[in-house]
N, C-alpha and C positions, 0 to 999 in steps of 0.2 A: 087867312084863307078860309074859306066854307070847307065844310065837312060834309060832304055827301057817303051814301052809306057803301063800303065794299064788303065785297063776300069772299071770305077766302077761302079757297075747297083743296081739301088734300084727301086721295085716292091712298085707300089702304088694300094693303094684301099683306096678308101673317107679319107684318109690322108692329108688333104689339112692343117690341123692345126700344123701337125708335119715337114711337109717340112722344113720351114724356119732354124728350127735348124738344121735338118742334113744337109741340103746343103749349109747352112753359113759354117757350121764348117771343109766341104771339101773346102770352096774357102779358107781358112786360113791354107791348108797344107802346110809343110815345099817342099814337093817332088811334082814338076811341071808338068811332063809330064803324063798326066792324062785326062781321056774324063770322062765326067759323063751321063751316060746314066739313063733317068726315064723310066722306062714304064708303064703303066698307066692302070689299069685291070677294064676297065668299070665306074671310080670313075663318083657320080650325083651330087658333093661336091663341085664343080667346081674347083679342082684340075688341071686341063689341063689349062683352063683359067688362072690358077693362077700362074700354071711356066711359061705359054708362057707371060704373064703381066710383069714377075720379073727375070727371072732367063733365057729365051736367051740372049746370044748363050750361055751361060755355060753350060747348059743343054741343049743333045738330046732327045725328047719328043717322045716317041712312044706310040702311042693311038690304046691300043686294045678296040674293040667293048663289051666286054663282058668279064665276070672277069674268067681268065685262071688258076688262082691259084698262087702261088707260083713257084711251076715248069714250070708252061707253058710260067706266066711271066717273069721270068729267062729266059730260053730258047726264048724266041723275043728277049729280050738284048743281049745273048750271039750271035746268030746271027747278030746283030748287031754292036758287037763290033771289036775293030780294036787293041786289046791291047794283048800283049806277056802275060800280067798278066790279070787274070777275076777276079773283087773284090766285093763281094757283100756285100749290108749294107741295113738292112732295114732300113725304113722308119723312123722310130720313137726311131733312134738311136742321138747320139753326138759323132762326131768320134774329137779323142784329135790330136791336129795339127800333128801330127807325126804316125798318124797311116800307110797311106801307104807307107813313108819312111822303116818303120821298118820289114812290112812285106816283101816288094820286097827287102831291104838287108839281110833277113833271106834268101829269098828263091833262090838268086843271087848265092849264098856260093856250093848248092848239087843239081844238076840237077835231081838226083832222088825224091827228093821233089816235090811235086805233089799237096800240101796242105798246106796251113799254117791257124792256129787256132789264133784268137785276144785273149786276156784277155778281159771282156767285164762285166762291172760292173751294178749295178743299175742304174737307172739316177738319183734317189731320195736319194740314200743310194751310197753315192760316197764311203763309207769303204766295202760295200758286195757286195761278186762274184754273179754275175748274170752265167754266165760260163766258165771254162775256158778249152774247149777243151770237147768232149762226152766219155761217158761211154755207153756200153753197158749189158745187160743183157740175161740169155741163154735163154730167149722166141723171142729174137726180140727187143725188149724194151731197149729205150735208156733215159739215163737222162744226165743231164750239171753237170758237172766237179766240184766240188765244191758250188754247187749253195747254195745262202744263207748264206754261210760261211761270217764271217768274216776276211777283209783281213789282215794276220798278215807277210805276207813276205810267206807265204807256197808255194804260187806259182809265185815267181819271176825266175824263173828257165827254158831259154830256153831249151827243151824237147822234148823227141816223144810223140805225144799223138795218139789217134786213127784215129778221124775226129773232123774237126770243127765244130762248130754251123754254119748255113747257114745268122745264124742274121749277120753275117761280119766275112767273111772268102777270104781267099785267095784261089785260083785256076788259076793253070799253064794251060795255052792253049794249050799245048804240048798235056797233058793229056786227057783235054777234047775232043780233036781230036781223040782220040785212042779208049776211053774208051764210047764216047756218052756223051748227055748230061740228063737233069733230068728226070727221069720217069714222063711223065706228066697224067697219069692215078692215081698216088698218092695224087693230086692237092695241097693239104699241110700238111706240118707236117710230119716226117719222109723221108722226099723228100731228107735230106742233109744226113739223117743216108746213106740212097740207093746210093749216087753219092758219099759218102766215103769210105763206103764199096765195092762200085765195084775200086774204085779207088786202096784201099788196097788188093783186092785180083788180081789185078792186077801186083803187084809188087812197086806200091809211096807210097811215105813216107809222114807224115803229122808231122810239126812242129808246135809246142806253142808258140807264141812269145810274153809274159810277156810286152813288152816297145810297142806294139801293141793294143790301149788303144781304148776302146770303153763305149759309158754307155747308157743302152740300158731301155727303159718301155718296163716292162714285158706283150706280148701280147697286146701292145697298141693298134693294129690296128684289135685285136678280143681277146671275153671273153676270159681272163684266164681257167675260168673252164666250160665255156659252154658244151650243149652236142654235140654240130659240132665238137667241137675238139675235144673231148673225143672220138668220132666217129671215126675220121679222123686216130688218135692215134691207139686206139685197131684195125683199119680195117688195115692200114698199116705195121704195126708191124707183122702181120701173111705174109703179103706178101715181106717184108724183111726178113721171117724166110725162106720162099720158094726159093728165086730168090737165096741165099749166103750158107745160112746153108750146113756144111756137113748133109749127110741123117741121121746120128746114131744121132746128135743133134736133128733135128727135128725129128724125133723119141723120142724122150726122152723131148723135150721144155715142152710136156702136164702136166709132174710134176711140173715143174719151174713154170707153166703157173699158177695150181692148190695153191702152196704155195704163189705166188703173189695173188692172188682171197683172198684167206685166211687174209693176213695180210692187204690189201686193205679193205677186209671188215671189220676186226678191227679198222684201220683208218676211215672206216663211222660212226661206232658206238663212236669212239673215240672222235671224230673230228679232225684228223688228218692226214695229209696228202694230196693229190688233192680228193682222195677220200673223204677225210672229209670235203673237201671246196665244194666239188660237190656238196653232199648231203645236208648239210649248206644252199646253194643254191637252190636244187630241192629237188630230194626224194630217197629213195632208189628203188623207183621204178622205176623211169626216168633213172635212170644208168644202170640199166639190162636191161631194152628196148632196150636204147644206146648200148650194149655190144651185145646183140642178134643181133642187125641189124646189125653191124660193122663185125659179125662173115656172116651172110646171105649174105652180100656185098663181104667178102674177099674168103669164099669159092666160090663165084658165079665167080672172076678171078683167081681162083687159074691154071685153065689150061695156060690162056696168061700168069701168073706168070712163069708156069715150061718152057712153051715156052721162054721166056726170060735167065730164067737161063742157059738152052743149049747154047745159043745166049755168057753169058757172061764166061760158059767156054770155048769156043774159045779162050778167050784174059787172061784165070788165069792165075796165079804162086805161088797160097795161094793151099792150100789146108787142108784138119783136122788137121794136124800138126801146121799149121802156127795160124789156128782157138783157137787151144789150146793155142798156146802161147799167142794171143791179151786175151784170156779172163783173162789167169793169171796176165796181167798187165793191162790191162783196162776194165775188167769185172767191175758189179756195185752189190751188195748184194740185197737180199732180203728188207731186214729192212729200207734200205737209198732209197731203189727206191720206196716204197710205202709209211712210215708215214714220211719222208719230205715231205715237199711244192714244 
């Protein structure tokens, strides 16, 4: 196979304790031609200090002043990089010697590929999927591929899937030229749902790639069930429904929305599901706060959202039809998006 050049970028914030494992474990990859890009989102942790002590020249260090998010830290890398492939991995991942061999020979094979998804397991729980590839739900709302499952061979299966997770994915620079890069108004969380989905209704294709091996702490580098994320979560999710959605869907999302609320708050009472860890954690009071203000927030951009959307039908080739088919195949249930973890 040709070696064309990838760029792999991982977004830091007060990660100074996790470095060491995910960037030992790219200097041990099988596949050479590779830059590693950090960038660095305001860490006080002495995380800059600590790769420019250890890890030049392997690493290019980009120090942004102030923490950009996820999206915006992406987008410094991606400007910065020099690679036919863009590879993202966070922080707090261990990528298996062969991960970016396996992506860039998936993605070598169909120039229409646009995407390629890792299998990406726990780091504690080396047999359970952590994700493998997103699901979607008809409000906006996304969950990971299997998450939790245990791995029995279910998904050794190179495959179409929708989009990746942003925790280590592959993206074509081809694409990202065309289509833009992350909404950095999203800051995080939902940020990868938004840059696949525009990527899909674009007309690219997103492959799974099973021998694509990653083992990832869940939310290491922020709570699991905090209410910034929960924020971050429901405020984004509406404006993923704005910028993609056919109109007769988002017309219709408020039910979807309605029977999610429902079986979520079963999960508080339950204890089950993120709702039930939320609550576990805070109150049910602190969640509907969170939920009001995430809505206060999403309708307060929902004009820049519709602005945007005009913006990416310029560049469709999806449309209600195409919407219908991704849900039949990569839609996610009621039940499995709210009382899992």
């Amino acid at each position: 196979m040709s070696y064309p050049l990838a760029s792999v970028i991982i977004v830091n914030w007060n990660g100074k304790d996790f470095l060491t494992t995910c960037l030992d474990s790219l200097k041990l990859q099988s596949y050479s031609n590779f830059e590693v890009i950090v960038v660095d989102n305001g860490s006080n942790d002495g995380s800059v200090e600590f790769l420019r002590q250890y890890y030049l020249p392997f690493v290019k260090v980009i120090e942004n002043k102030e923490n950009l998010g996820f999206s915006g830290g992406n987008n410094a890398g991606i400007h910065a990089a020099k690679g036919k492939y863009i590879l993202l991995l966070n922080n707090d991942t261990e990528a298996d010697n062969r991960w970016i061999e396996e992506l860039i020979k998936e993605a070598e094979k169909d120039r229409t590929v646009g995407m390629c998804a890792s299998k990406i397991y726990s780091f504690y729980q080396r047999n359970i999927i952590d994700v493998a590839g997103h699901l979607l739900y008809r409000d906006g709302l996304n969950r990971g591929r299997g998450r939790l499952d245990e791995d029995v061979g279910q998904y050794d299966v190179v495959e179409e899937v929708f989009f990746p997770s942003g925790c280590a994915a592959l993206y074509r620079k081809e694409m990202l030229d065309k289509i833009g890069l992350f909404d950095e108004t999203f800051f995080a969380y939902g940020d990868d749902t938004d840059i696949g989905l525009r990527g899909r209704v674009a007309g690219w294709k997103c492959i799974y790639v099973p021998t694509a091996i990653v083992y990832h702490r869940y939310s290491g580098s922020t709570s699991a069930y905090s209410p910034q994320k929960a924020f971050w979560v429901e405020r984004n999710r509406v404006w993923i429904l704005i910028k993609y959605f056919p109109i007769s869907m988002i017309l219709t999302s408020p039910f979807y929305t309605l029977i999610r609320f429902i079986f979520q708050a079963y999960g508080a009472i339950t204890n089950k599901g993120a709702a039930g860890r939320f609550v576990d954690e805070y109150s049910c009071r602190i969640l509907l706060m969170v939920i009001m203000r995430a809505y206060v927030s999403a309708i307060r951009h929902i004009p820049e959202m519709w602005t945007k959307r005009k913006k990416i039908k310029k560049i469709a080739k999806a449309g209600r039809k195409e919407f219908t088919m991704w849900f039949r195949h990569f839609g996610i249930g009621v039940r499995e998006l709210s009382l899992k973890e």
